[in-house]
N, C-alpha and C positions, 0 to 999 in steps of 0.2 A: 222763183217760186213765191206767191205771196197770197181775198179775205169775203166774207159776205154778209152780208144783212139786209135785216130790213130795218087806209086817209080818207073817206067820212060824210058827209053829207048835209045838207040844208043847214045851216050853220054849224057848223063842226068840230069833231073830235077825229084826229087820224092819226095813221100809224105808216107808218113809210118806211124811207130806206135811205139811207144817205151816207157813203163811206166818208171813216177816219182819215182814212190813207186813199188821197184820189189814185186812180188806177185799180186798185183789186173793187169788190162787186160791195157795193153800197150795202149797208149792213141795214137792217131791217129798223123802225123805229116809229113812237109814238109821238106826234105832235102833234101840237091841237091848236084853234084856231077860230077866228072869228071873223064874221061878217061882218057885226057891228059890235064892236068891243062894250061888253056888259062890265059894269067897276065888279074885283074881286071879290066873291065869296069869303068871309072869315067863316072860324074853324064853327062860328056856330050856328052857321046855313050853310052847309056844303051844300051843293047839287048830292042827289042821291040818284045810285047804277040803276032801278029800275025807272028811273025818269025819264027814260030813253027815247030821246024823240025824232034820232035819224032812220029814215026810207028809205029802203034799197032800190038804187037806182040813181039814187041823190049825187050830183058829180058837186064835190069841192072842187074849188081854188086856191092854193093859198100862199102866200108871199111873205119871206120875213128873212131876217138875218142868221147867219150860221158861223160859228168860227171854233178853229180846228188849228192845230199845228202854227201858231203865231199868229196865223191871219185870220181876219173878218170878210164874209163874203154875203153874197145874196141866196135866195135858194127860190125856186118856183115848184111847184106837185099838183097835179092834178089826182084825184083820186075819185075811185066808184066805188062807192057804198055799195054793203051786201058781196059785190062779187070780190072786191080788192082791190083791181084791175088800176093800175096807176102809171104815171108817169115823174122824173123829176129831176130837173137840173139845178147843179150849183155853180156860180160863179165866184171864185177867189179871185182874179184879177187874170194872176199869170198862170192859173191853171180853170179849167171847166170841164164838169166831169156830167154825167148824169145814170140813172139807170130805170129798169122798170117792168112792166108786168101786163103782157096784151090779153092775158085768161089763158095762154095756151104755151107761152114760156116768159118766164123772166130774162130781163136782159142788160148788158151793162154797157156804159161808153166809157173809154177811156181817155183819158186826159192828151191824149191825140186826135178824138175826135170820131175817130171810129167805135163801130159796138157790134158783140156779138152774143150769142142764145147762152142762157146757164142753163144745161140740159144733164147733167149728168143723173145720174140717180141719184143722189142726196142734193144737189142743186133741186130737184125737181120738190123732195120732200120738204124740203125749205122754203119753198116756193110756195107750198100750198098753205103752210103755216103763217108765212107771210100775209097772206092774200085774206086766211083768217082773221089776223090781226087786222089788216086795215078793213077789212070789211065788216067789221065788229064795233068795232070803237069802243065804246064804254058799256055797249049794250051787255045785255046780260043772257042772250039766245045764245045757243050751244051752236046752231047750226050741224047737228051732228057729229062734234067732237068728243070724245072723250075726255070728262072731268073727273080727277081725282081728287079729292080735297086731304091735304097733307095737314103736317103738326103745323096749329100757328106759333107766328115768331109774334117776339117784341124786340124794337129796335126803337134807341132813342126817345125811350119813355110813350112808344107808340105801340097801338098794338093792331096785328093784322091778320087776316085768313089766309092762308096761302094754297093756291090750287096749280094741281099739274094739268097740262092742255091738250091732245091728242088730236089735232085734224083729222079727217079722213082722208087715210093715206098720207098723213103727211107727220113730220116731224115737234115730239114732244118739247113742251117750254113750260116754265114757270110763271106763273103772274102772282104777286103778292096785290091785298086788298087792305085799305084802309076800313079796320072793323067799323069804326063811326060813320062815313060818310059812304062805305060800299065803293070806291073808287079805286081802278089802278094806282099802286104806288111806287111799283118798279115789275117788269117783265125783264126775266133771265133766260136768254137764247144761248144754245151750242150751236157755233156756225164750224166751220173747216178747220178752219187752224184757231178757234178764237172762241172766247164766251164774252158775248156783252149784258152788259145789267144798262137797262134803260130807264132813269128814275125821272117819273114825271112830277111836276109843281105847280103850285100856282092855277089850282083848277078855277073857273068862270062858269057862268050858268049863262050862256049865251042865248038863252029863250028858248019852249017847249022844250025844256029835258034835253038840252044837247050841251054837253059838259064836254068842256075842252079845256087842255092842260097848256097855259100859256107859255111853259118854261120847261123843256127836258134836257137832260143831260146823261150824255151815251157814253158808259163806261167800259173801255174795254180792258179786260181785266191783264190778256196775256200782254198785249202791246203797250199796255201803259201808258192810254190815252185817251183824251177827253173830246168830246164834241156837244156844242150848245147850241141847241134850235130855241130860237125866239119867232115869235108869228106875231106877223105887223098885221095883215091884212086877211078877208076870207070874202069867198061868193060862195055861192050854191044854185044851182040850174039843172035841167036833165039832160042826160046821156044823149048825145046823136054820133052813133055811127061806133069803130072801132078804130078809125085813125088816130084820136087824142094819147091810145097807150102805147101804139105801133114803135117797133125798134127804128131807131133815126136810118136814116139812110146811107151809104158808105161817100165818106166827104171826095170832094175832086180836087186832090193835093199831088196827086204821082205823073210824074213823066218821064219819055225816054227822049236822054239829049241828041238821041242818033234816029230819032224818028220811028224807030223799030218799036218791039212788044216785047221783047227780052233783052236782059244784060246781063255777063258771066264776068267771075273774078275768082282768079285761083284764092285756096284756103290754105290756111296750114294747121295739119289737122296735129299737132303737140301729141305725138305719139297716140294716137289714138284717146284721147282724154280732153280736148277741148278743139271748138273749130274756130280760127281767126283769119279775120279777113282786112281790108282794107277799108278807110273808110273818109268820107271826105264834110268837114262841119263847116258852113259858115263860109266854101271856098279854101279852107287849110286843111292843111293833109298831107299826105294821108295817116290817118289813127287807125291804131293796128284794137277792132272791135272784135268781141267774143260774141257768137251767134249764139243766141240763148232760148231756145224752147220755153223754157220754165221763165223766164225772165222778162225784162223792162227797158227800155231805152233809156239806157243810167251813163252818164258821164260820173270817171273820179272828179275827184278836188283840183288835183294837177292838172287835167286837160280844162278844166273849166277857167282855172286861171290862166290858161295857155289862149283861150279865146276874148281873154277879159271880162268875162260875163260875171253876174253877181246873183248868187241864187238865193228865192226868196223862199219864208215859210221854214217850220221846222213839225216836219209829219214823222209821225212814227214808219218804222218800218223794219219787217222781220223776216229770214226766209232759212236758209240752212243753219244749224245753231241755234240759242239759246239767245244771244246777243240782242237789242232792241237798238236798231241806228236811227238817227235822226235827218231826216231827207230833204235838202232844199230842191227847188224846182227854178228853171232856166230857159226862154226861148230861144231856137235854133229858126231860122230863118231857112238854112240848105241841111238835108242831110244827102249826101248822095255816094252811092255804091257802084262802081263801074257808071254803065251811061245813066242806072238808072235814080231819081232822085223823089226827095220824097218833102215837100214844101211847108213850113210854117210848122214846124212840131216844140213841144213843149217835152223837154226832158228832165230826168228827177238826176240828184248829184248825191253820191255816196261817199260815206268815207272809209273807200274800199281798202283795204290793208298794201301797204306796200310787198309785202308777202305771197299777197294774195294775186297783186298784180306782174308780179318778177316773172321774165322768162327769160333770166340769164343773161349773156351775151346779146338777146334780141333787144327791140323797144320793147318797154309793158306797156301790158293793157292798156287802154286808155279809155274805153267805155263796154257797154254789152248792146247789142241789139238784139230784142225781143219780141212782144207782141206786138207791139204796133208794124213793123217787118212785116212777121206773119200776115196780118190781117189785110196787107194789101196787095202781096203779093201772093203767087204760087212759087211756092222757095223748094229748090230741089237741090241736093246735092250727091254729087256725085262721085264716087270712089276712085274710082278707075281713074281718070280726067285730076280728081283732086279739085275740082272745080265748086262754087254754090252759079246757081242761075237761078236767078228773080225774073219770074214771067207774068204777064199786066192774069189776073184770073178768068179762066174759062171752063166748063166743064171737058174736063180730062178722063179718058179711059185705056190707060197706056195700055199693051200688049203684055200676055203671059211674057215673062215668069209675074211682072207685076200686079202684086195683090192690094185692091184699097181695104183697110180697114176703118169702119167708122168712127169718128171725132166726136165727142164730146166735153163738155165745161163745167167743172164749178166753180172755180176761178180765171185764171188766164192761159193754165197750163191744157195744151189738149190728153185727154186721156184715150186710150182702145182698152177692150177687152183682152183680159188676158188670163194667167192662170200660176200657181205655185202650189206643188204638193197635192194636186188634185182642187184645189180651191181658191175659184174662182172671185175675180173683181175689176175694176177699174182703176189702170196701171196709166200714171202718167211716165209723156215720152220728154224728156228734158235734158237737151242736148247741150245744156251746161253745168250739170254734173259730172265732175268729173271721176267721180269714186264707182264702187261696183254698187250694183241692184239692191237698194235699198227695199227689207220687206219690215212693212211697216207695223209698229205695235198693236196700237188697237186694233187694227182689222185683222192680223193674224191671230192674236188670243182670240178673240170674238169668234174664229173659222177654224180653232182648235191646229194650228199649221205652226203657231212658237215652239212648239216641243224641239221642232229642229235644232235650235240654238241651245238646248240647255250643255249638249257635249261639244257646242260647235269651239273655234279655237278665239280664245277671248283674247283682247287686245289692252287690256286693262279698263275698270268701272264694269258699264253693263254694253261695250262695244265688243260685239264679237263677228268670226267670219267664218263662211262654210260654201260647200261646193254644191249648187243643185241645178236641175231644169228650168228655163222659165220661156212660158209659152205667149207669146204675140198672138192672136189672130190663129191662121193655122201655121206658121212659125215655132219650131222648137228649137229652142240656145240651150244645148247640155253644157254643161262644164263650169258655171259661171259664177264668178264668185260671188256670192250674197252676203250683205249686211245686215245688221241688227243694233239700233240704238238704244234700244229699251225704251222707258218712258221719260218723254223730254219732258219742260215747262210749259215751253211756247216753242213758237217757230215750226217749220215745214213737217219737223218730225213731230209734232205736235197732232198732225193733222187726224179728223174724221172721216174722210170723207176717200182719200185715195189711199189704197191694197198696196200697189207695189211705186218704187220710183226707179224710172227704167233710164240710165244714163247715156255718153255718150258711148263708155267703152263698149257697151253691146250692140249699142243702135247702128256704131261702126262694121259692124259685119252686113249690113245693108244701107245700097244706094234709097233716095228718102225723097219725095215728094209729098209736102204736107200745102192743103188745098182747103183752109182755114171756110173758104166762101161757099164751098159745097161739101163740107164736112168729113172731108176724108183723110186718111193718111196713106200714101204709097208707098208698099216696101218692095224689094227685091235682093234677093239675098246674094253675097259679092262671093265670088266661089274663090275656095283656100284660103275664107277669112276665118278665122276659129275665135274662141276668145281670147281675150289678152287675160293673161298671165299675171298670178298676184306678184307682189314683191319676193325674191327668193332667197334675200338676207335674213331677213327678220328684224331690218332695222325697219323705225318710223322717225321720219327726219322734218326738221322746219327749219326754215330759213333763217338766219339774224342778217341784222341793219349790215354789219362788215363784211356779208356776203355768202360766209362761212353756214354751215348745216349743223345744228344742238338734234343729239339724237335725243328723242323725247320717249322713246320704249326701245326693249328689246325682249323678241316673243322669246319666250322660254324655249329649249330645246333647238335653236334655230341654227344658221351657219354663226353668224354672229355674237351669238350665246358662248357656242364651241369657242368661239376666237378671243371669249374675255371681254369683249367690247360691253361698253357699262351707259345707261342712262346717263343724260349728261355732258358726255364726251362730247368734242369740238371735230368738226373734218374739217380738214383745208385743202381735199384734194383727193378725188376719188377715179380709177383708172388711167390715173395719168393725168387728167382734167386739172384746173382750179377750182374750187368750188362757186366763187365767184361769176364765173362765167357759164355756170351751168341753172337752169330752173330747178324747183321739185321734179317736176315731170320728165325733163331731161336722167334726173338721179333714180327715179325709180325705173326709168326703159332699160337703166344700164344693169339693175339689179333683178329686170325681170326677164334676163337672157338666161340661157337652155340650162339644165342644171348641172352641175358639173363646172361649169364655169368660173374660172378664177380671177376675183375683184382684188385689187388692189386701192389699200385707203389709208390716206395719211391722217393720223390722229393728234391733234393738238398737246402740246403735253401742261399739267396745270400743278399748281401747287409746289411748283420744282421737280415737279416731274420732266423729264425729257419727252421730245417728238417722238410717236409711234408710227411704223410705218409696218403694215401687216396685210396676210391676203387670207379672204375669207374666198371657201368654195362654196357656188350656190347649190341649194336644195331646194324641194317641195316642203313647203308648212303649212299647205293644204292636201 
């Protein structure tokens, strides 16, 4: 699960978009830029805002250097004055990314190469705020937005007007003005999971009124990261045609080694809680990968060194959690899945928890595979079979019972329509969660639908769980158990923009055809699948390095409770099992069996305590 943001005319001032972190959607941004580099302005001839000497219609060019996460790279943008309408690639070396904005949607590439629409409804309101930004520049025309004028600040012995911004139809932002000179001095955008501050410097008076900020620097506040656009070069010419902002075209990297249009490979779906497949890097293999919806083409640490690669670059990067990890990037030559294979890709390297990777007795994890997947394939999986099958993309219209529901983006995760408590939104489907249906904070306060959690059963902080409906499309999942994290810092549950996060444990009661290229999702619903079942101890357990399970809570009232068992306590051995040879996932299928059911668990003894060896009967604590 991971960002978004956001250029000018006849010699120029622009505003663009260029991501922190290649892969999620370029975040919205002002850089400005010259034709013929004028020597700077001191503080006592600024250019002044009504000096304003860009033409709508005016296309920049503009070229210069960018550097993010360790590295230094190139950047190119083209941009249309007046309407916004832009384009923009970056080159770091070992990754290129780009995004952009044809008037009719924004769009992103990612660091594989492919790119797809940000359409969802807050991608869209973003979009248009965008499009104002760069089609604005420094000018001082409303264009028919809404202007607030707020309290001014002073910062740094500076003092400034601060106005709120309203596009039409489109999403509110902050611009701070330098009272002297009338000049942007920093714009404060809410994107999805993220606020950036975009502080501009270093303004030039490039000739007739066209002021441009030769130096920005993009703050983004939750991920704790910087990015500096410098501008070498600028033109200015006019508009021919709509191809300059057009979404790139889908690259020709995929083939099937058996000549055919489809390849299958059985999965193993971890109890209903994660799907892993096979996987082949570089010719070694097989690595056992997590299909990931929400997710990225990430190799761990361990598999990277296992191919000898050395990965460059250090990008921020955020997704479930609070945590901000540090991301290197790595070329793979092959990645290939059963026959079918996928050429020349650029993967990001995580330092994914060995926790997080265990799966007991099995190999762990070894990477995820994500959007890039998606994007080239038609990837269907199937329940029955137990199978995934990657098919070359065509337009599909399977047979009832199969229902598509429409796809949409604000980042990389697709989202449908769906529903909680009577109120409605846009519900990402994210086949590598592995926890229950997260309903999210802001958008449930906002839609009056939080009240449910205030009695729901807490799990200690502001993490609680409760039993409701939650509607897909015309899809109703009774029973299911919902989450609630309250309000995060950063990271996914941070988020603005998505209502509910729909995981794999529900998604598992339907066979899945998701068809990235004609924007749909296929469900069918797998009959005498019901929901999976919460935990029925009351324990919540994590892994340590010697194998062993630290219970980390225990719900009040639970079987568990009854049996004395205390936060803290050590397992080394739960129905018989060693703990060792068991996953999380493995421990909690044994504790989500019928209730009545008697567990046996061997309890570490500490302090001179002796070994406990006791059986708890499960129960409902929902």
């Amino acid at each position: 699960m991971e960002l978004v943001n956001d250029d000018a005319a006849r010699p120029m001032v622009r505003k663009v978009a260029t991501p922190s972190i290649p892969g999620r959607w370029p975040r919205v941004i002002a850089i400005a830029i010259a034709g013929q580099l004028s020597p700077a302005i001191g503080g006592a001839n600024p250019p002044q805002q009504q000096d304003c000497g860009w033409r709508s219609g005016d296309l920049l060019r503009v070229e210069g250097s960018v550097t993010d996460g360790g590295l230094e790279g190139r950047f190119t943008r083209i941009v249309e004055i007046g309407s916004g309408r832009f384009s923009e690639k970056r080159n770091y070396g070992v990754i290129v990314n780009g995004s952009g904005d044809d008037g009719q949607h924004a769009w992103s590439q990612d660091v594989s190469g492919a790119a797809h629409v940000l359409d969802s409804s807050f991608a869209k309101q973003l979009a248009r705020s965008e499009a104002w930004l760069k089609g604005n520049q420094n000018c001082a025309q409303t264009h028919g937005a809404q202007v607030e004028v707020l309290t001014p600040a002073v910062k740094g012995g500076r003092s400034f007007d601060v106005k709120r911004i309203t596009p039409p139809r489109g999403a509110p932002f902050e611009v701070w003005y330098d009272s002297a000179s009338g000049l942007p001095n920093r714009a404060i955008l809410q994107y999805a999971e993220n606020r950036l501050v975009r502080n501009y410097e270093d303004w030039r008076d490039v000739g007739a009124g066209r002021a441009v900020a030769f130096k920005e620097v993009d703050e983004d506040i939750e991920d704790e990261s910087k990015t500096t656009f410098i501008v070498h070069t600028a033109d200015v010419r006019q508009v021919h045609g709509h191809s300059l902002f057009r979404m790139p075209a889908a690259p020709h990297d995929v083939r099937f080694l058996d000549g055919t249009h489809a390849s299958s490979v059985p999965y193993e779906d971890d109890h209903r809680t994660r799907i892993y497949i096979p996987v082949f890097l570089n010719g070694k293999g097989p690595f056992t990968f997590e299909l990931d919806s929400g997710g990225h083409l990430i190799l761990t640490q361990k598999t990277v060194a296992a191919l000898g690669l050395n990965p460059q670059g250090a990008f921020s990067s955020t997704g479930a959690g609070v945590q901000v990890f540090k991301a290197g990037y790595i070329h793979l030559n092959s990645v290939r899945i059963g026959t079918a294979e996928i050429l020349d890709q650029t993967a990001k390297t995580l330092p994914l928890s060995d926790q997080s990777n265990d799966r007991g007795s099995r190999a762990p994890r070894a990477g995820i595979l994500g959007l890039e997947l998606f994007e080239r394939f038609c990837v269907s999986i199937d329940r029955s079979q137990q199978i995934v099958i990657l098919e070359a993309p065509r337009a599909i219209a399977p047979a009832p019972p199969w229902v598509g529901l429409p796809i949409s983006f604000d980042e990389d995760a697709p989202l449908v329509s769906g529903s909680f408590l009577g109120a409605g939104g846009e519900f990402m489907i994210d086949t590598g969660d592995a926890g229950s249906t997260i309903i999210e904070q802001f958008w449930a306060e906002q839609l009056g639908v939080a009240e449910l959690f205030d009695a729901a059963l807490s799990l200690g902080g502001e993490v609680k769980l409760a039993l409701a409906e939650i509607t897909l499309g015309p899809f109703r999942a009774s029973n299911e158990v919902v989450s609630w994290y309250g309000a995060q810092a950063r990271g996914s549950e941070h988020t603005r923009s998505v209502a509910v996060v729909v995981g794999e444990p529900l998604v598992s009661r339907f066979d899945l055809k998701f068809d990235y290229l004609h924007g749909r999702l296929w469900m069918r619903p797998v009959d005498g699948r019901g929901p999976v079942p919460f935990n029925r101890s009351g324990l919540n357990l994590s892994k340590l390095t010697d194998g062993s399970f630290r219970i980390t809570g225990v719900v009040d009232g639970s079987a568990a409770a009854q049996s004395g068992i205390k936060a803290g306590e050590i397992i080394d051995a739960i129905a018989g099992q060693a703990s060792r040879s068991l996953s999380r996932a493995d421990v909690v299928a044994i504790l989500q069996q019928a209730p009545g059911t008697s567990i046996e668990i061997a309890l570490r003894g500490s302090a001179g305590d002796p070994d406990r060896l006791l059986h708890i009967r499960l129960r409902d604590v929902l």
